[in-house]
N, C-alpha and C positions, 0 to 999 in steps of 0.2 A: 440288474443291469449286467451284461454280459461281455467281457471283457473282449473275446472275439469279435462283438458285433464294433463295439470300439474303435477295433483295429482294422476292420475291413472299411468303416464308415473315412476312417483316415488312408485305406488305400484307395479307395475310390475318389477320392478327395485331390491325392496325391496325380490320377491319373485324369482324370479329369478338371478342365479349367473351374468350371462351377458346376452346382445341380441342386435341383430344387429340394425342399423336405417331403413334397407329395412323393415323387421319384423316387427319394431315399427311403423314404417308408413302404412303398407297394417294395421294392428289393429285398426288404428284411423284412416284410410284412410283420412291420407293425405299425402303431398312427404316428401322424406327426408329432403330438404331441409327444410320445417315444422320443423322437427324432432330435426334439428342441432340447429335453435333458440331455441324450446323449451328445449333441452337438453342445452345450451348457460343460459338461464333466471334462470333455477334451480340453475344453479352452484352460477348462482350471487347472488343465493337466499339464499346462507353458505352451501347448500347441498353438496357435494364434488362427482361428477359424473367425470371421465375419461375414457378414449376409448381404447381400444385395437386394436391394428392393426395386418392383418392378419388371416389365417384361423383359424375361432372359434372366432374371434376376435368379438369387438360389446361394448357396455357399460354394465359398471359397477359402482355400490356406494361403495368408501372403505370400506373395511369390517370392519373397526376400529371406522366406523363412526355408526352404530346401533347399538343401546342402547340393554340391555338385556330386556328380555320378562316379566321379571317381574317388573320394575322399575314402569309402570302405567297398572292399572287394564283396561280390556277394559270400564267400564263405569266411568274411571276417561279421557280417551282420546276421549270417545263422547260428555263429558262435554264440554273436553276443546276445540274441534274442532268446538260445535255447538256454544259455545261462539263466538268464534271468524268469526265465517261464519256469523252468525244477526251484532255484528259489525260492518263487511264488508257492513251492511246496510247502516253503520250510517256515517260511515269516509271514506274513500280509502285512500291508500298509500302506498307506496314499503315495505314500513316498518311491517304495517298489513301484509302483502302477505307472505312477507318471517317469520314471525312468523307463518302463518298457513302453507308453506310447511315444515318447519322445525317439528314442531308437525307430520304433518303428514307423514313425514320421520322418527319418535320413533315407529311408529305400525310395529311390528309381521308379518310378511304372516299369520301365522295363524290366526292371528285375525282379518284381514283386511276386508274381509266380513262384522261377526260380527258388526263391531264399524260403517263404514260405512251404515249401517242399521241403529244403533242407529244415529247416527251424525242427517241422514238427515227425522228422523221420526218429529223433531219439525223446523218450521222455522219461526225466528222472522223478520220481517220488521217495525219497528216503523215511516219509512220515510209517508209523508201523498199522499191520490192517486194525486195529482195535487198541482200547487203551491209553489212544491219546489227549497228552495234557494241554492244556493250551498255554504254552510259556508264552507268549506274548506280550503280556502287559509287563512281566520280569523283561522280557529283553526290551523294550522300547526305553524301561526306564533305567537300565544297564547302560543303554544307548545314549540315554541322556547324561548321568554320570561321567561317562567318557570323555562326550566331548564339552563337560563344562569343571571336570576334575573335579568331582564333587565323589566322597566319601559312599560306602557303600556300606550297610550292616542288616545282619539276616542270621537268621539260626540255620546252620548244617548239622544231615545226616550224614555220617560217615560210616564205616563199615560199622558190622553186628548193633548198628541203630544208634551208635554214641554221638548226642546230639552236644553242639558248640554257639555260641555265639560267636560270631566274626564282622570285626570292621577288616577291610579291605580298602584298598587305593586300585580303582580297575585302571586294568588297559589294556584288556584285548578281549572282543567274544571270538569265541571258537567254536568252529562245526567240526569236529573229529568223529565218525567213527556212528552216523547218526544222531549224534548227541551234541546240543550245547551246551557250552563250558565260559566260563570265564575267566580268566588269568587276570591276579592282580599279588598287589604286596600286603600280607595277612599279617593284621598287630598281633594277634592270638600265638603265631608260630614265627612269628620277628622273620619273616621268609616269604619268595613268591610261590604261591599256590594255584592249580588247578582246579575251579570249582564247576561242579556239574548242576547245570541249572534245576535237574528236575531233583536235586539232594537240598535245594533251596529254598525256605520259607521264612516266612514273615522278611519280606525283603523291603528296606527301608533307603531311598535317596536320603541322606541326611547333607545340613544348610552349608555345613563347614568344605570348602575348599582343599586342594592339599597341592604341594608344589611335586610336579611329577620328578619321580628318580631317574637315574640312568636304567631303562629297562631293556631287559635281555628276552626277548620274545623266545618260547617252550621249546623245548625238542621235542615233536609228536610224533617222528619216526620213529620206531620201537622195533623198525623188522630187525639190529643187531641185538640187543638186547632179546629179544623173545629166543632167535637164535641160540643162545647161552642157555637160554632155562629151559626150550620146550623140547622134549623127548617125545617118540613113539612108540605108541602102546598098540597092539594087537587083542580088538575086538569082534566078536561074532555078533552081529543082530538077527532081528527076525524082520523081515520086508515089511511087515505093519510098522516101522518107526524109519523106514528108510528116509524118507524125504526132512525127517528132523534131524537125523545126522548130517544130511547134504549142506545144513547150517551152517558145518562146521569143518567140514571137508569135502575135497571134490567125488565127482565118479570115480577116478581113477586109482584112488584108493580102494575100491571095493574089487571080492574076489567073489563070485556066487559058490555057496556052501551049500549044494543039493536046490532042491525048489523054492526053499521058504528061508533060507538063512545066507548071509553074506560075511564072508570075514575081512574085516575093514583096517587099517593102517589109519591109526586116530592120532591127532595131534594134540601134546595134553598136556601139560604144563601142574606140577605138582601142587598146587593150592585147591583149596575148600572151593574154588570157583566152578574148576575145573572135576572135582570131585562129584559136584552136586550135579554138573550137564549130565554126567553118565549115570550117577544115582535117577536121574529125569527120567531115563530110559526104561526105567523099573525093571521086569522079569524079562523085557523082552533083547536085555544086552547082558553079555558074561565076558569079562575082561580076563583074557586068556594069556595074555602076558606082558609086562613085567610079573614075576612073584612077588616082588614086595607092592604094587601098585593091589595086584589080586589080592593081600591080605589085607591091606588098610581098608579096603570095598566092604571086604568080611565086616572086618570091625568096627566099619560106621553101620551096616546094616545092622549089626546085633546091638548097637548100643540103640536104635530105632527102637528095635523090637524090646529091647528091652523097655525103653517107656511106655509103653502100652500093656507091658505085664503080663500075666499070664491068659 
């Protein structure tokens, strides 16, 4: 069932006083019987559609149920529908769906065009092309937690693999940065913590309740802080890894160095994180300065090659 046919079956609906299921099936050509679920899935959706039987008969949306024309601007309901369509990137759920037909049940005939133009001029997908995990079932049940204050406990991975057991008290998911996170108060480190869903396993709702604290919602601007720590470092690449550095910096840092090489103005922050991106690059990037950055490169390569032996 296709969510577009959905929304059009409720623009049509909206703009029209009634219309039969023959009608609405030769339109999106498919059968009626098509027609009865998806007219079935709206209703479920809060939308309030009923049928008429007889000649002239056909569906209709109560008329008690559309909002007036002015309650939202059309570029406050392309907002809110393009919000919630990138969403749809990030989560699924009945609960999403029926908030986006219900939105899209307050548009106008007249402006339906319109908004539908704007809606669909940006589209966001944060999910990554390959490799993804399906948190889902972790955040529904995160979700549930939340709002019933119920205790959280799950084994985390944290850096170099050091696995913990944690009860938590949640109370906030987070999308930072492409990533889910959860913010709560951790018994293990008597403190509130940032956890990142996909470092999350064996994740357990447990029965016990907890009286929520005074909580202090994250600070997840970092641009002063990064500020402080991240220095420039001056790299040459070779055009074969161009587009994997663009990850991490813009065009305008690059310099072209002859046909096949660029000298780049790298942003780089002195930890093993940052260490390992440029190690990524393998033969085809040489860190040309700081000297002391250049000789730590040395000495991770050689302690490589030294595991491998002679």
């Amino acid at each position: 069932m296709k969510i577009d046919r959905l929304v059009s079956i409720i623009m049509t609906l909206l703009d029209r006083e009634r219309i039969g299921a023959r009608e609405l099936a030769d339109t999106f050509e498919v059968s009626p019987r098509t027609i009865y679920r998806d007219i079935e899935a709206i209703n479920l959706a809060g939308i309030p559609i009923h049928s008429v039987s007889g000649v002239g008969g056909g569906f209709e949306i109560m008329p008690e149920y559309k909002l007036d024309n002015k309650v939202f601007s059309t570029a406050d309901l392309s907002a809110i529908l393009m919000g919630l369509s990138s969403l749809s990137n990030v989560v699924r759920g009945d609960e999403l769906i029926n908030a986006f037909e219900k939105v899209k049940s307050f548009i106008p005939a007249e402006k339906a065009r319109d908004i539908e133009i704007k809606a669909n001029q940006i589209s966001i997908d944060p999910s990554p092309w390959i490799g993804r995990r399906n948190i889902q079932p972790y955040w529904e049940m995160i979700k549930m937690a939340l709002q019933e204050h119920k205790l959280l406990c799950f084994e985390y991975t944290a850096h170099h693999g050091n696995r913990t057991l944690r009860t938590v008290e949640p109370y906030q998911l987070v999308w930072k940065g492409s990533h889910w996170y959860v913010q709560g108060y951790c018994y293990f480190r008597n403190d509130y913590r940032l956890f990142k869903l996909s470092r999350i396993s064996k994740l357990q709702m447990k029965q016990e309740a907890f009286i929520p604290r005074d909580y202090q919602k994250p600070i997840l601007d970092f641009d002063e802080i990064l500020e402080t720590m991240q220095t420039e470092i001056k790299i040459r690449i070779h055009k074969s890894v161009l587009d994997r550095v663009l990850e991490y910096c813009t065009y305008d840092r690059f310099v072209p160095d002859g046909d096949e090489y660029y000298i780049v103005k790298f942003p780089f922050i002195e930890n093993d994180y940052h260490y390992d991106i440029l190690l990524g690059f393998g033969d085809k990037c040489e860190c040309l300065e700081p000297v002391r950055i250049r000789t730590e490169i040395r000495r991770k390569i050689q302690d490589m090659a030294a595991v491998y032996g002679d």
